[in-house]
C-alpha positions as CSV (number, residue, x, y, z in Angstrom):
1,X,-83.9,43.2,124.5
2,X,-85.1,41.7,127.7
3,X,-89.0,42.3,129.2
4,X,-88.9,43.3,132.6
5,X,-91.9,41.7,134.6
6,X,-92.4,42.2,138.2
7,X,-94.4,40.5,140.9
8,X,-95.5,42.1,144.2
9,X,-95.7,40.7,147.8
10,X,-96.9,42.7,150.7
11,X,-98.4,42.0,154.2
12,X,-101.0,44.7,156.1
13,X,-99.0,46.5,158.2
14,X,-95.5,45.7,157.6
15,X,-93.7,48.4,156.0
16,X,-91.7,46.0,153.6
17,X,-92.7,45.1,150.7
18,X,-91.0,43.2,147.5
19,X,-90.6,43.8,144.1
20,X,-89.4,40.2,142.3
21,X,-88.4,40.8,138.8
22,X,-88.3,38.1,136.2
23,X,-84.7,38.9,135.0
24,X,-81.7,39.5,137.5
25,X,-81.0,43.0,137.8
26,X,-78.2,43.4,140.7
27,X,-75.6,41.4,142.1
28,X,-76.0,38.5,144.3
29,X,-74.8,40.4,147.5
30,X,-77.9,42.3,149.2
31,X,-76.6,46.3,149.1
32,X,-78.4,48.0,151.4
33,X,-79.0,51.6,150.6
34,X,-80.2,54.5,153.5
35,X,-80.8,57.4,152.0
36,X,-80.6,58.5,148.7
37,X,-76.9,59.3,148.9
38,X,-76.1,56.2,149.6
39,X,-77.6,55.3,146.5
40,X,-75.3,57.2,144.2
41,X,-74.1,55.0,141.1
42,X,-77.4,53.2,141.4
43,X,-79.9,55.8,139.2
44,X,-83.0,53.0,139.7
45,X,-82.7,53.4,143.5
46,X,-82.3,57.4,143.6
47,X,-85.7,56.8,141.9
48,X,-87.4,55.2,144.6
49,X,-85.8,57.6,146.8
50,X,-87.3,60.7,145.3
51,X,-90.6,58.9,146.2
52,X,-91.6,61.0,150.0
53,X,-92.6,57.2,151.3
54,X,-90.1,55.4,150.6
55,X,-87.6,55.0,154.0
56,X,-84.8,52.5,152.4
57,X,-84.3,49.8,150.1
58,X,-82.3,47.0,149.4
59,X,-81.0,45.6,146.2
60,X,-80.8,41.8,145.5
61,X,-80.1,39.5,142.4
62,X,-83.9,39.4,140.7
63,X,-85.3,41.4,143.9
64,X,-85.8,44.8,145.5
65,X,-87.1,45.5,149.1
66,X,-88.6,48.8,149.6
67,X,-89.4,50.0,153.3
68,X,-92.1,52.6,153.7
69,X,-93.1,55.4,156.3
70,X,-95.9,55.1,157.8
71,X,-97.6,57.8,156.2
72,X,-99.4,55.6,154.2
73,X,-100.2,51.5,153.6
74,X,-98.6,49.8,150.6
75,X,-102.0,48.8,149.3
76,X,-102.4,52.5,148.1
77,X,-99.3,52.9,145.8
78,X,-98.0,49.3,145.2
79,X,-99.4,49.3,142.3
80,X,-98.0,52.1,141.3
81,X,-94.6,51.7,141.9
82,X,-94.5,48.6,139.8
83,X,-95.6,50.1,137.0
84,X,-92.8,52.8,137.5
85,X,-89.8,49.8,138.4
86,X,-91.4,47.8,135.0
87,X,-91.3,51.6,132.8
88,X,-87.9,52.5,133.9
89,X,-86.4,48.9,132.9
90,X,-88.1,48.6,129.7
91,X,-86.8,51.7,128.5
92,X,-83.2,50.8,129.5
93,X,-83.0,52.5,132.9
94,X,-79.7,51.5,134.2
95,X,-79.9,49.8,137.5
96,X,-76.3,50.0,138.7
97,X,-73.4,51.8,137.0
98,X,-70.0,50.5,136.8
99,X,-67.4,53.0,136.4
100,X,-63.2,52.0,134.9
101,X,-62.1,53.1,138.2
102,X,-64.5,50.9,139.9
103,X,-62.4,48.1,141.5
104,X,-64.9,44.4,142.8
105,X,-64.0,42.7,146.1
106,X,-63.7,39.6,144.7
107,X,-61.8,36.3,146.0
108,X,-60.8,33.3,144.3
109,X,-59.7,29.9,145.4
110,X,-58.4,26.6,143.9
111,X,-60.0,23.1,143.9
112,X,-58.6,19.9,142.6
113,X,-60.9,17.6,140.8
114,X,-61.1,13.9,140.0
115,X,-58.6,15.1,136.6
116,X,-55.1,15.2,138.3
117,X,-54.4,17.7,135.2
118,X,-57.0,20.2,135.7
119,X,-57.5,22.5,138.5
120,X,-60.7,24.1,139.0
121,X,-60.5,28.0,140.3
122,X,-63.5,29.5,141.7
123,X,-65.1,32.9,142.4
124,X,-67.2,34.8,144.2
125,X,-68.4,36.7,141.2
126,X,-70.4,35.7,138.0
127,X,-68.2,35.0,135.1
128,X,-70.4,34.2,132.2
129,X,-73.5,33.4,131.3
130,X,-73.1,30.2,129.3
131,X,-70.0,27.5,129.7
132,X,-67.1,27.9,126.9
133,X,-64.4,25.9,126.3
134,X,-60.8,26.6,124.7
135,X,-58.0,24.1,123.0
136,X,-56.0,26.8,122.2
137,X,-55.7,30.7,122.3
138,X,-56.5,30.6,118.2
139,X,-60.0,30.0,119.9
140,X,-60.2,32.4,122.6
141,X,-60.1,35.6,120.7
142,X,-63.2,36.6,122.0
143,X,-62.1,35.7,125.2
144,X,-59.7,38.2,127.4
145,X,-59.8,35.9,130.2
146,X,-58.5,32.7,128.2
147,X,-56.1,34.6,126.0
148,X,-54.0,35.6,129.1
149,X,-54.2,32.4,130.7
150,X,-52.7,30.6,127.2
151,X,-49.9,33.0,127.7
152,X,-48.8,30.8,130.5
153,X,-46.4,27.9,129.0
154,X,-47.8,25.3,131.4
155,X,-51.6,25.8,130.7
156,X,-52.9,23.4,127.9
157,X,-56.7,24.0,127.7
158,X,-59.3,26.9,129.8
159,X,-63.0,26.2,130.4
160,X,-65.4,28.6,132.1
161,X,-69.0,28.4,133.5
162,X,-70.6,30.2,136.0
163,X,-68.5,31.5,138.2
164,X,-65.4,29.2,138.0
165,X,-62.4,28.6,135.3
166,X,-61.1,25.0,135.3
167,X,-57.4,25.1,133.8
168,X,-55.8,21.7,132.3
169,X,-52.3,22.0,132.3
170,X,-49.4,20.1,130.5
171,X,-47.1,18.1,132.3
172,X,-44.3,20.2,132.2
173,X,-45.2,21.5,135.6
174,X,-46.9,20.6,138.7
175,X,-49.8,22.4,140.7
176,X,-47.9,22.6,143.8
177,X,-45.7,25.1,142.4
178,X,-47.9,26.6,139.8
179,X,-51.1,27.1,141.3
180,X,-50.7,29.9,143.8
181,X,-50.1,32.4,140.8
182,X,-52.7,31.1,138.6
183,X,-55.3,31.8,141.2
184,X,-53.7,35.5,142.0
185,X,-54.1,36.3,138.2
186,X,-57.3,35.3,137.9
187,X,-58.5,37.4,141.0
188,X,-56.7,40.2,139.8
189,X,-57.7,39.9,136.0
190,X,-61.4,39.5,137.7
191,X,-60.9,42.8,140.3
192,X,-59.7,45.1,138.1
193,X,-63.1,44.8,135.7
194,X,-61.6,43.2,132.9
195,X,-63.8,41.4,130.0
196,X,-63.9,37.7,130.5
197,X,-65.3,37.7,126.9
198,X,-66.2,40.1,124.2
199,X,-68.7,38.0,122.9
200,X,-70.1,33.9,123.1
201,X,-67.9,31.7,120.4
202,X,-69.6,29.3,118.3
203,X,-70.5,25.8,119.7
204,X,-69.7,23.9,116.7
205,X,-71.0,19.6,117.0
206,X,-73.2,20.7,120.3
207,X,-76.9,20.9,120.3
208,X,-78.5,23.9,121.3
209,X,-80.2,22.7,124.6
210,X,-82.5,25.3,124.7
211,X,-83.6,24.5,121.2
212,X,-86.3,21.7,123.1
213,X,-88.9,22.1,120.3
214,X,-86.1,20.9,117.5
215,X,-85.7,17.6,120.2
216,X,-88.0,14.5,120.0
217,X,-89.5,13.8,123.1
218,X,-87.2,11.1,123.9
219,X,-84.0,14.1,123.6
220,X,-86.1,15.9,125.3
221,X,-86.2,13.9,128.4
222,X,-82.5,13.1,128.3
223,X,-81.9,16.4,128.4
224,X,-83.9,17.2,131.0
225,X,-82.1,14.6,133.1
226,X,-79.2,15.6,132.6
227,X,-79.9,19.3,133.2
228,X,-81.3,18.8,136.7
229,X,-79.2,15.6,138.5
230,X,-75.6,15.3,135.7
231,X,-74.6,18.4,135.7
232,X,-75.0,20.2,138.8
233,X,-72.3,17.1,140.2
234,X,-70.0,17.4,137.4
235,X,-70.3,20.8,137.8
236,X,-68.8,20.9,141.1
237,X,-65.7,18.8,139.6
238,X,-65.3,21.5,137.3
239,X,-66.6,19.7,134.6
240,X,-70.0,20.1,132.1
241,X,-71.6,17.3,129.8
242,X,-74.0,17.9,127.2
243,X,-76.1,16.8,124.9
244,X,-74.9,15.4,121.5
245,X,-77.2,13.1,120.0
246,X,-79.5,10.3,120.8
247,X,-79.9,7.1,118.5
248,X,-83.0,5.3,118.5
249,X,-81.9,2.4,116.9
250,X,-79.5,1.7,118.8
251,X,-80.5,3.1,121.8
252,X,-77.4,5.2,122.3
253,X,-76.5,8.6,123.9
254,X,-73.6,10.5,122.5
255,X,-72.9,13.2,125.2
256,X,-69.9,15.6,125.0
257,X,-67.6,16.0,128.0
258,X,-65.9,19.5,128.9
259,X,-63.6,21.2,131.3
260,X,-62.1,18.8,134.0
261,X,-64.0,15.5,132.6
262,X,-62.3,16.2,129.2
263,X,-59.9,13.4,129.4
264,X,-59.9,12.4,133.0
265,X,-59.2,9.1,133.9
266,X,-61.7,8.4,136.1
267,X,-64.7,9.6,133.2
268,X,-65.1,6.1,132.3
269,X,-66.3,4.8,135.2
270,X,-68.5,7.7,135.8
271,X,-69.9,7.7,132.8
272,X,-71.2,4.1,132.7
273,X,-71.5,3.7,136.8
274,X,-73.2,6.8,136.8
275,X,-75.1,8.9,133.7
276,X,-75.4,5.5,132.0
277,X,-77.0,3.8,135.5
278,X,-79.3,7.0,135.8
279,X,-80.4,7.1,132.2
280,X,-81.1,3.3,131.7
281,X,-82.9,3.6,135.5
282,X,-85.0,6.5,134.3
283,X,-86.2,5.9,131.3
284,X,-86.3,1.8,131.2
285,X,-85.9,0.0,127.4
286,X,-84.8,3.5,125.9
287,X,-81.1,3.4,126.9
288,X,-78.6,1.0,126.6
289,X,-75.4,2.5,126.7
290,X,-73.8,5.9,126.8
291,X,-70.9,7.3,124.3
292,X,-68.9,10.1,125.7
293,X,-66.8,12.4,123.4
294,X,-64.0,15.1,124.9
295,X,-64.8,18.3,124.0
């Protein structure tokens, strides 16, 4: 269960003041709420409203903005309201609640990538937490989302991360003629509230990244680099790359490629003009070459 920690930031004299929380706790659209009517289906915010000071508030991702009346100065109950937001959350106070009938604006659009047979379809809503990656709908039984897609004839293999689903097809058809339906389904799937998956699949051959203190300081680092300057580019091609293995004899990387780099043709050269490049550049007489295995 997840410990709710909250910082505070206030000025003399301005009727604002924020509550940043450690953990997100709303979505990434600001809601701003009025009254306490407003609030309704958001019990953590009909809370604040029962408090005579508190004017409005607005809800953010990992932050909440509280305006005051100036019947008093923040200074003499800051304190106090943290300690209420921190109680409520730690005992499983709900901060939003979601009903069936509840339907989420939501829009999705399409994106080719470098892989002519993957098309990358992106939302303005989180989809998961951690990136997964089906071959086949034996291996997306956990995954609502993916088992629907599979149910398409043309759609080989689904990968999702963040907020995006990158679809490789099989040759039997072309995106020109496919992709207009594959993005409607998605959006629909997505607005009608429907699980993307029911719980994370195994990893199997990948190394827990977040396992650092199982990595030598060496893994560590390559990690590290590849967390903050690989990814976030390959990313955006619909792609991920992770960690395998690192062999110090030989001064190897064995990475594991996902999503739209999974076969692309272009991978190659990416991979040795550009993680190899970075790698060898960055950490000088540790790397020689880079291995890179489809996922």
């Amino acid at each position: 269960m997840k410990s709710y920690q909250i910082n505070t930031l206030t000025e003399k004299g301005n009727p604002w003041a924020n509550f940043k929380f450690n953990h997100p706790i709303g979505p990434k659209e600001e809601i701003h709420y009025q009254n306490i009517d407003e609030a309704k289906g958001a019990p953590l915010i009909q809370q604040l409203f029962y408090l005579p000071f508190v004017k409005s508030v607005r809800l953010l991702e990992s932050k909440i903005e509280v305006e005051r009346f100036d019947i008093l100065e923040w200074s003499e109950v800051i304190e106090e309201v943290q300690e209420q937001l921190q109680d409520y959350l730690n005992e499983g106070g709900v901060v939003l609640e979601m009903t069936t009938n509840d339907k989420i604006p939501v829009s999705v659009y399409a994106e080719s990538t470098p892989n002519p047979a993957v098309m990358k379809f992106v939302a303005n809503k989180p989809l998961v937490t951690q990136s997964v990656e089906f071959k086949n709908i034996d291996e997306a039984q956990k995954a609502p989302l993916a088992q629907q897609l599979f149910h398409f004839p043309f759609v080989k293999e689904v990968f999702i991360d963040a907020n995006y689903v990158s679809i490789t097809k099989y040759e039997v058809a072309e995106w020109d003629t496919i992709v207009m339906e594959v993005r409607e389904f998605i959006r629909n799937y997505i607005e009608k509230g429907n699980l993307v998956l029911t719980e994370l699949p195994p990893q199997p051959n990948v190394t827990e990244e977040t396992s650092t203190p199982n990595l030598s300081e060496t893994e560590s680092q390559i990690v590290s680099i590849l967390e903050e300057y690989i990814k976030p580019a390959v990313a955006s091609d619909g792609g991920n790359i992770q960690f395998d293995s690192y062999n110090e004899v030989e001064k190897s990387v064995q990475v594991i490629l996902q999503g739209a780099c999974s076969g692309c043709p272009s991978s190659t050269f990416t991979l040795k003009n550009g993680i190899e490049n970075m790698l060898k550049e960055m950490m000088p007489g540790k790397i020689e070459r880079v291995v890179a295995l489809n996922g």
